[in-house]
N, C-alpha and C positions, 0 to 999 in steps of 0.2 A: 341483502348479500349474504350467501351463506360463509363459513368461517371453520375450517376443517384441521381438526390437531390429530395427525397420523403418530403411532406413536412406535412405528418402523417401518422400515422401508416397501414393503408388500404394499402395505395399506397405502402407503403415497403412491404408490405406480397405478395403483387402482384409483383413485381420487383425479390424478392427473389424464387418465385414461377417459372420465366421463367430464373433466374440467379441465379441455384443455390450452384453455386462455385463461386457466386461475391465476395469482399472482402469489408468488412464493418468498415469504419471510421466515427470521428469525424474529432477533429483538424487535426491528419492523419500525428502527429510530432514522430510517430516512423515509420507506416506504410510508407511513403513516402518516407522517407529515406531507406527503407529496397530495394525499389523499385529500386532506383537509383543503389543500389550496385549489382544489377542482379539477384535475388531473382524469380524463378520461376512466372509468371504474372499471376494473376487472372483473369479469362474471363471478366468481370466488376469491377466496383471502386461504392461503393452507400455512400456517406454522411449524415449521422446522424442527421447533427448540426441544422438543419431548422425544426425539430420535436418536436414542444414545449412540448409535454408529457415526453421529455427524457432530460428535463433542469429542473431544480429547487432545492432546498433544504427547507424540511416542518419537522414540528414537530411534532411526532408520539408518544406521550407520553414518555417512555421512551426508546424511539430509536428517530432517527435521519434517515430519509431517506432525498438520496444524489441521484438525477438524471444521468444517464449512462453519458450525455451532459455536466453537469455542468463542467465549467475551473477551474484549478486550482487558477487562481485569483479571481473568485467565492467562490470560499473556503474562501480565505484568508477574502475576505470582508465581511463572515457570521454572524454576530453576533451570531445566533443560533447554529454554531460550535465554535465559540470560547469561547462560553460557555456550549457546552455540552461536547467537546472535544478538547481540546484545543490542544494536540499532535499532531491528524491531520494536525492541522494550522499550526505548527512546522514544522512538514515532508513537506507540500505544500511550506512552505519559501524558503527551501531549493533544490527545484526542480528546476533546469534549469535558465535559466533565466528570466527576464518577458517575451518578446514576449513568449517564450514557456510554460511558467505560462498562456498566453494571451491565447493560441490556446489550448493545451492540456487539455485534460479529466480525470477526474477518471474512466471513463468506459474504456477510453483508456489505463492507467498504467495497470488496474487490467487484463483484454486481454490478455497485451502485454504479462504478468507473466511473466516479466524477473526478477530474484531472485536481479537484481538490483534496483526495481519499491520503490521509495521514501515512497510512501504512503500505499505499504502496510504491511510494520509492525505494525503500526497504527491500520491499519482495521482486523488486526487478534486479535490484543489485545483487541479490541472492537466489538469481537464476529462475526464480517460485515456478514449480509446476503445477498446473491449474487441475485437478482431480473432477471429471462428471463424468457420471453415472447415469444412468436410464433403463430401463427392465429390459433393453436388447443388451447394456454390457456396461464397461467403464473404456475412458479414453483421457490422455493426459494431453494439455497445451500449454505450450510457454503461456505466462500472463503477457509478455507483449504481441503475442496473438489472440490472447482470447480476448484481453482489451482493444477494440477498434474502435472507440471515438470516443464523448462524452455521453455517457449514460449508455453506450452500446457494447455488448458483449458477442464470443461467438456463442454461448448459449444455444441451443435448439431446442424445440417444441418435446416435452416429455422429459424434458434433461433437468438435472440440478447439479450444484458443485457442492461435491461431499467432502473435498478440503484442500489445501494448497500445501506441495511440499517445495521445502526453503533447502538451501544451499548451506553448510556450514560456513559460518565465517573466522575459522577462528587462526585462520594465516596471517590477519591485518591485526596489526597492532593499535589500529584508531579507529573505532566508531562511533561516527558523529551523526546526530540529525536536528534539522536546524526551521523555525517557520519564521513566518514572519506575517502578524496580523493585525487587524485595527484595536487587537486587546492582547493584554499580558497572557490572560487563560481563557480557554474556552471559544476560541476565536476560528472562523473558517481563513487556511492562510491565504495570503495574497501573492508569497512564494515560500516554497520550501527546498531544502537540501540534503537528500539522504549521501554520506560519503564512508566510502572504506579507504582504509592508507594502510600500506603498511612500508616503515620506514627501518634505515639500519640506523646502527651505534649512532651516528656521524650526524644521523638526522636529516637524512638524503630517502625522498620515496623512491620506494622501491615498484611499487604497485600502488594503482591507485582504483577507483571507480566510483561514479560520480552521476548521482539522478536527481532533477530535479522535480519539482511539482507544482501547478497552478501557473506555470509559464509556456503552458502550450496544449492544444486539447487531449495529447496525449502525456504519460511522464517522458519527460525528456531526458537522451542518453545523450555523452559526444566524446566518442574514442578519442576526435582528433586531441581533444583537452587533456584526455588521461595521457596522452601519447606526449604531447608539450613538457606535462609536469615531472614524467619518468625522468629518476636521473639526478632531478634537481633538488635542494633544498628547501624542505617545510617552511618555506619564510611569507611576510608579508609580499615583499617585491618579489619572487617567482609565484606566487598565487594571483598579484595584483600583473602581472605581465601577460596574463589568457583574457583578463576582463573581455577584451576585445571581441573574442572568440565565443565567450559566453554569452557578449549583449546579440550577436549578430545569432547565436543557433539556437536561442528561444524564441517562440512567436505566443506570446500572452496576447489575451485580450482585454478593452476597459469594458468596466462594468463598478458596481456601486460601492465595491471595496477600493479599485483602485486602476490606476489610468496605465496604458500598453507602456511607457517608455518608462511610467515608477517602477514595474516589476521590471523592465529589462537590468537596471543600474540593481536593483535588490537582488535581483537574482547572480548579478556577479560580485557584492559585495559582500552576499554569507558566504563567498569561497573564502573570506578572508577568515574569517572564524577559523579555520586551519590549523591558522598560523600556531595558534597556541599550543599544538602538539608538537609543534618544531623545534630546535636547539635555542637552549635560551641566548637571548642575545646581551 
């Protein structure tokens, strides 16, 4: 299998032009391993990481663009995300461990769109526009369009995503991200919860938004939830009062981490995690 390191963008249009059922990485920390478990081969392997146009992170008034390339330890060291978005840098802590913080992408989690992808509940909640490129032009798509199933993207043939731009978040006064897995670190979750709040003096939300992960094949959004909590107080009992709402708008599946009705109850009891930014009681 040949194995191609373009090292700008010309030279990938042209690689992709005579390969064009190659298979496109970065770190290449999911790809790689897909590889190994027998996974149908790609005629080529083309590496991303040496295409300085697809590395970076800049400030865009108020968005936040995030290069296809950058690592997740990129992230963490942003100052410009850990102040535009500080969730993000949450979700990126919690992903893998460092070397695979060290290698891995956000262009790569967002790709891979396994309903397991750390960082993007994050980038839903923060609007993320999905950046691809191909030698006829660029075109931006919401990530909940360009994510359509597990493992499926809208991608097209000769296309790549040169980077995702994020949403400021810096109205909400609480951002939390929360998983939950068969280990303390390093663990794929069995659910997670990306949430923005923002509350007044009194400690009443004022705005809320609320994405889950790994409890459905896509991330799961539910206005009506945010819609319930508006209004009310950061408390244990106004968070524990949507449970209901939350078991019934996930559809997880079982599989070898964990059974359909354990992630239903987990998935409504990290709303309680909340609480703690609410008025002490």
């Amino acid at each position: 299998m040949n194995v191609f390191v373009p090292e700008e963008m010309d030279g990938l249009w042209d690689i992709l032009a005579k390969e064009p059922d190659a298979a496109l990485y970065a770190g290449g920390t999911d790809l790689l391993v897909r590889l190994r478990t027998g996974i149908p081969s790609p005629s080529a392997l083309v590496c991303l990481e040496r295409i300085a146009g697809l590395r970076g992170i800049r400030d865009e008034g108020d968005r936040v663009f995030i290069g296809a390339c950058t690592t997740h330890t990129e992230l963490l060291e942003s100052g410009l995300v850990g102040d535009a978005l500080p969730i993000l840098q949450k979700a990126a802590r919690l992903l893998g461990s460092p070397p695979i913080r060290n290698m891995g992408t956000i262009g790569g989690n967002i790709c891979t769109a396994s309903p397991a992808g750390d960082t993007l509940p994050p980038l839903y909640l923060a609007d993320g526009e999905v950046e691809i490129e191909s030698r006829a032009g660029a075109r931006r798509v919401g990530i909940d369009r360009f994510i359509i199933g597990p493992g499926l993207t809208a991608l097209g043939k000769g296309e790549v995503v040169s980077g995702i731009r994020v949403k400021k978040g810096m109205e909400y006064n609480v951002h939390h991200f929360e998983k939950v897995g068969q280990r303390k670190a390093s663990a794929i979750s069995i659910a997670s919860l990306a949430a923005l709040v923002k509350t007044d003096a009194s400690g009443a939300i004022v705005k809320v938004r609320l994405a889950w992960g790994s409890v459905g094949p896509l991330v799961v959004t539910m206005p009506e939830v945010e819609k319930a909590l508006a209004g009310r107080p950061l408390t244990v009992e106004t968070l524990r009062s949507v449970h209901h709402m939350v078991e019934r708008g996930v559809s997880p599946i079982s599989d070898i981490r964990a059974g359909e009705e354990y992630r239903r109850r987990v998935a409504a009891n990290i709303l309680l995690r909340l609480a703690t930014y609410g008025p002490a009681i």
